[in-house]
Structure formats: structure tokens, C-alpha cells
N, C-alpha and C positions, 0 to 999 in steps of 0.2 A: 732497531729503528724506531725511532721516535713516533707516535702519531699524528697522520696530518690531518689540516685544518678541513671541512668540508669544502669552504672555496678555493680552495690550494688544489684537492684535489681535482674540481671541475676543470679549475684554468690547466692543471697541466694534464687531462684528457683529452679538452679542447687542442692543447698544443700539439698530444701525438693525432689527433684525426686529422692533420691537416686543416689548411684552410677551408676547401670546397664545402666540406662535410661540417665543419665547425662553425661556417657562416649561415649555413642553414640552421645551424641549431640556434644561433645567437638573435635569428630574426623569428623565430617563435618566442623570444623571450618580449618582458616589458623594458621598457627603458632601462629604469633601476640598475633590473639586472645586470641589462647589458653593460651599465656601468662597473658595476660591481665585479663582474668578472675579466672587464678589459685589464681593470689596474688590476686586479691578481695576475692578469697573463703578464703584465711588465712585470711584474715583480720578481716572476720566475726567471731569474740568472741563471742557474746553472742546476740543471733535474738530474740526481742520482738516477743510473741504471736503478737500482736499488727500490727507490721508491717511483721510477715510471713502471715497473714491473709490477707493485703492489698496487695503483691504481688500476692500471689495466686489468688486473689478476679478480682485483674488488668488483669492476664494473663488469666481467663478464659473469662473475657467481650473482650478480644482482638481477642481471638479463637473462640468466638462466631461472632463478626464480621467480621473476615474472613471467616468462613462457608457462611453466610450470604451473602457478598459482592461475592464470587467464586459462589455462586447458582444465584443472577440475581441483580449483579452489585452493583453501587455504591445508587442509590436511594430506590434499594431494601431492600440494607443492611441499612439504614437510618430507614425508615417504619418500619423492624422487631425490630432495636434495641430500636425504640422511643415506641415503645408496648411493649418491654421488661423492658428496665429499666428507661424509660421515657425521654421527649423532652432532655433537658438539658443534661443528661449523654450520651446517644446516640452523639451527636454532642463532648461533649469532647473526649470521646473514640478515634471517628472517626479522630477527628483531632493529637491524639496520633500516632495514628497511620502512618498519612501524607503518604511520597510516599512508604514506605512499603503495602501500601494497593494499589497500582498502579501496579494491576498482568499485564503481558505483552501482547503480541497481542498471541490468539492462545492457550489460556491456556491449554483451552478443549483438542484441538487437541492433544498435548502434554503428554496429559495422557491417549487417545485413544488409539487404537490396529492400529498399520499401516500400518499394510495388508489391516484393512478395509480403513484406510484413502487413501493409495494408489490405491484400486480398484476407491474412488470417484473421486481423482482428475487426472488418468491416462489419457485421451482424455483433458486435459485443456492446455494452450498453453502455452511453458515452461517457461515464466516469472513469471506468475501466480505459477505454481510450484515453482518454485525458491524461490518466496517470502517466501511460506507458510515451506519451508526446513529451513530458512535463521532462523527462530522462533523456528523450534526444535533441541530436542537432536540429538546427530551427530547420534547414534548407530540409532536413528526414523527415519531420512533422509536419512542414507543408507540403510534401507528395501525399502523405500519406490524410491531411485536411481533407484537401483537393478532390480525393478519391470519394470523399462521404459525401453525400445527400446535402443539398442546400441546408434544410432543417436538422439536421444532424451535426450539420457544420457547426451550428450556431449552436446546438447544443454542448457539443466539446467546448466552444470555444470560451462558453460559460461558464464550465466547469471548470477548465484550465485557469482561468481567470481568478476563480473564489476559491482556487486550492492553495491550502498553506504548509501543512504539515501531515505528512502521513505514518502509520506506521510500521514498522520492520513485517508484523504479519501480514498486512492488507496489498504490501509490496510482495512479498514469500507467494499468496496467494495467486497474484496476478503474474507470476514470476514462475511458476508450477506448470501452468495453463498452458506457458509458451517452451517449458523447460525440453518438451519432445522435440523441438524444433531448433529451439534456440539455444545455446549454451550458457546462463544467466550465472552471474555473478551476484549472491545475496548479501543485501547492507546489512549491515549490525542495527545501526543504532537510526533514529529518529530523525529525517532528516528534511530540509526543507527542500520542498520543491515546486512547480505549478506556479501562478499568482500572477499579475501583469506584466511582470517581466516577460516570464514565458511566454503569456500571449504575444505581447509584444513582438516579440521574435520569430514566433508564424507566420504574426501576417504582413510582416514585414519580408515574408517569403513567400509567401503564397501569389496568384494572381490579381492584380486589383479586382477584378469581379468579383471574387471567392470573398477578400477583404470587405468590398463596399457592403454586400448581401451579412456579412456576417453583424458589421457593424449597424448597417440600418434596423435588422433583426432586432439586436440588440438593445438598442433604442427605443424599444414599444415596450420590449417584457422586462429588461434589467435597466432603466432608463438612467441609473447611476454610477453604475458599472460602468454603460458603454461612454459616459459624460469624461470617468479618471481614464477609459481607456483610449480617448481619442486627446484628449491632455499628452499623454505620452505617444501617440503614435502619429511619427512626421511621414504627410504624403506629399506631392509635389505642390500643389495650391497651396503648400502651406508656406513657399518660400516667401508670402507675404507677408511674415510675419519674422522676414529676417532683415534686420536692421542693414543701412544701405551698403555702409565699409563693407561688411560680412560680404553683402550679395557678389561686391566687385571682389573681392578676395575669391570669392565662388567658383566666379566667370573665368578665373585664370587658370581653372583646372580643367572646367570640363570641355567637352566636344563641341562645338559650337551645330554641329549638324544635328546630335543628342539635342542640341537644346531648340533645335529649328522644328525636329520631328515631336518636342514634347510639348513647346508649345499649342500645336494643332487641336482646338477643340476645349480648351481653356480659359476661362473665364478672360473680358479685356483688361480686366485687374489683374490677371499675373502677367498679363502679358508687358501691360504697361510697367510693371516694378520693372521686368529686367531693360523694356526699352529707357526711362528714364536712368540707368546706370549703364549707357552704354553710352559711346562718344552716334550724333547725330547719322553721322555717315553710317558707323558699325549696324545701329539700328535699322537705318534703311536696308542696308544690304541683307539683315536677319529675315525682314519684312518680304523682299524681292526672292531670295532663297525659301522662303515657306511658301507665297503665290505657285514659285515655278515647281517645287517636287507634286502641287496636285494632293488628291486623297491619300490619303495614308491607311492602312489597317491601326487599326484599336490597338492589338497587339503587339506592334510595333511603336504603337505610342508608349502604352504601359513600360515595355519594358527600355526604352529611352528613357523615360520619368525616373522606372527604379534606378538605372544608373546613374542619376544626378541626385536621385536621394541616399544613396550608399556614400556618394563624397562628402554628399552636405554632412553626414550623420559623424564621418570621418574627420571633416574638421570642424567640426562641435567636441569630439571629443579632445583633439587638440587643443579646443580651446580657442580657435582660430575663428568661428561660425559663430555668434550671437544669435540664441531665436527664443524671441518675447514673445512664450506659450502664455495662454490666457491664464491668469491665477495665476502667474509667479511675479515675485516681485520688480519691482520696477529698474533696469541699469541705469545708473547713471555713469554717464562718459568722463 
């Protein structure tokens, strides 16, 4: 049998998992992909018994050493698969696989509860934190923000901020620490991590309080830092700064009740950008609908707001959202 191509074999695995299971995979992918792998799925006319049995045969020795390698590394997963399907295939597998089998620092941690990982590393000194955030998901690093001391907060969040590159031992170290507890997978090589992105992405998870305190902190003692890092970080007030097409492109997504309860307590300049992009009547009705629901909780404001900032941020990245951040340059239409 011939060998087949890498997207040959995806489209015709996709083809045997079925739709349900296959759609699910295809909406984790990007665009691209999805392109890329739809026209191999036409392409497949007619899949030998032969080679649907050799992908299938491929993709569970690959699943099996990933179970394998995520339970206790890369020598571990060597030993079960050379007992499994012996010297020789173990080693090709393994090398099939190359740096897809290179899971990141922190894996364990990553799929732990982070309330418990937060009670462990609360009292640790907030670089060490920083690191161990810089590795997880944003929504895991803002419970576990959250959890620390106002001053504390700001402290990570300073460090997360000015981290660029770490390396392989100082991750090992911090990776030791937590190794009784948590099952870590250790990086090889030199890798970036931390930097405004990362913050970015906390406190973009985090509770507006947590955020504003971190930010105004910031603002005294790193007053440069927090200038790139509010350049980058869109909060609701900022839909001022979304050109007007955009704003009405906006309106057609979100909840109009979202945007009744986020207004509440907002400056009369945002209120006014979305009143002037709304037809007179709609406006009035906005106006009458916020008089009659009354006080609202803060919290309920916040998090109205964040789900209008989670769309806008969504179609910006479409490409569909215009927003003239101060210092960039200027669109012309």
C-alpha cells in the first residue's frame, strides 16, 4: 500500500467518525483548515477497506501514546508502547508524532480545579505565580488572580506583563514544587511565555473590580506598562472609540436587554454613541426600558458589559468591528 498523504488521512478519519463527531472536530479548527480539509473530504471517492483500516489502525497507536506520554512522559510512553506493539513500531509512532507529543509546561495544572491550585500556590512569591498563570487558560488564571490580595494582584499582574522568556530550569523548578500534586509535563527547550498578551487575557477574565484596582495600581508604579497595557485592553466605555458602521454592525448581535442593563451608570457619552446609531423610536424605547427595570447590581452590570465585550472583541477579529485605539494609525474609508 502506498503511503498516504497527512490530509488524506485526516479527511478519510473524519469520514469514518461520522458527521456528529466530525463536526465537532471541524469547529475547533480555523478557517483555513476547515477549508482545507472539506475539499480533501470530496476528493475521497472511493476509500479502500485497506487503507480505512491503516488510518484508523494509525490514529489509535497515536492515541494510545499520547495517553501514555500525558501519564508519565516521554520514556514512559517508550517502555508501554515497546510492550505494546514492540521495539521497532513504538519508536516509529513516537517519531510520527515529533513535536505534537511535546505537551507544554503545566499540563496537569491546566486541567486541575483552580481554586485547589490557587489555595497551593497563594503564599508563593508573585513571580513564581506569574509563571505558573503565563501556562494556563486565561478563564484558570483569573480564578486563581481573584483569589490573591489586591496588592498581590498587581504584583503578578506586573510580572506577567514584563515576562518574555524563561527557561527550561526555572520552569523544572517551579514544576518540582507542584510535581507531588500535580502531574507536570517538562518543556525542553526555551520558550516564550508571560507578556501582554497574557495579561491581557486575565483580565479580560477576571471581574471588572479585580481589573480596574490592578490597572489604576499600575498606573502609579509602572506608569508605562499600564499606558501599552490599556492600549490593548477593550473594556465597555471603550465602545467610543468604535467607528459608527462598526457600532451598528455591533447592535445586530447583541441583546438589546445586555445593552439596557450595561448602559446603567456609564458615562452620557456612551450612552449617546449607541443612542445616535439607533433609529429615534429604538432609542426612546432603550431610554424607557432602562428608567423602568430600576437599580440594577454592579455585577450584573459588569457582567452585561463583558458580554458585549466578548462580541465586539469577536468581530474585530473577523475583521467586521473597526476600533480607533489611540496610537494606531489613522483608517481611511
Amino acid at each position: 500500500m502506498l503511503e498516504i498523504p497527512g490530509r488524506a488521512k485526516a479527511a478519510i478519519l473524519l469520514i469514518f467518525l461520522g458527521p456528529e463527531t466530525s463536526g465537532a472536530i471541524l469547529q475547533s479548527l480555523s478557517d483555513s483548515e476547515i477549508e482545507t480539509l472539506t475539499i480533501e473530504i470530496a476528493k475521497q471517492r472511493k476509500i479502500s477497506t485497506e487503507d480505512k483500516l491503516a488510518v484508523l489502525f494509525e490514529f489509535e497507536q497515536q492515541m494510545m501514546a499520547r495517553k501514555f506520554y500525558a501519564e508519565g512522559g516521554l520514556e514512559y510512553a517508550k517502555h508501554l508502547l515497546e510492550q505494546t506493539i514492540g521495539p521497532g513500531k513504538a519508536l516509529e509512532i513516537l517519531a510520527k508524532m515529533g513535536t505534537s507529543l511535546q505537551i507544554q509546561p503545566f499540563e496537569a495544572a491546566r486541567t486541575a480545579d483552580p481554586t485547589q491550585l490557587a489555595t497551593l500556590i497563594q503564599n508563593e512569591h508573585p513571580q513564581t505565580v506569574a509563571l505558573i498563570l503565563a501556562y494556563l487558560q486565561p478563564e484558570k488564571s483569573a480564578v486563581i488572580l481573584q483569589s490573591m490580595t489586591p496588592d498581590t494582584q498587581v504584583e503578578i499582574a506586573k510580572r506577567l506583563a514584563l515576562m518574555d522568556r524563561t527557561s527550561p530550569d526555572i520552569t523544572r523548578e517551579v514544576e518540582n514544587y507542584l510535581e507531588e500534586r500535580l502531574s507536570s509535563i517538562i518543556g525542553q527547550d526555551f520558550t516564550s511565555v508571560g507578556g501582554i498578551d497574557s495579561l491581557i487575557g486575565v483580565l479580560n477574565a477576571v471581574e471588572r473590580a479585580v481589573e480596574k484596582n490592578i490597572i489604576e495600581t499600575m498606573e502609579v508604579q509602572e506608569p508605562s506598562l499600564a499606558e501599552e497595557v490599556k492600549k490593548r485592553l477593550f473594556v465597555f466605555e471603550d465602545v467610543v472609540l468604535i467607528d459608527d458602521r462598526s457600532l451598528q454592525r455591533l447592535m445586530k448581535e447583541i441583546d438589546m436587554k445586555d445593552l439596557s442593563i450595561s448602559l446603567k451608570g456609564v458615562t452620557d457619552e456612551v450612552k449617546e454613541k449607541f443612542y445616535k446609531n439607533m433609529s429615534k423610536r429604538a432609542a426612546e424605547m432603550l431610554k424607557e426600558e432602562m428608567a423602568y427595570m430600576g437599580p440594577v447590581r454592579m455585577r450584573d452590570v459588569d457582567q452585561a458589559q463583558q458580554r458585549i465585550v466578548a462580541i465586539v472583541k469577536k468581530l474585530e477579529a473577523r475583521g467586521e468591528v473597526v476600533i480607533s485605539r489611540p496610537g494606531e494609525e489613522e483608517l481611511i474609508g
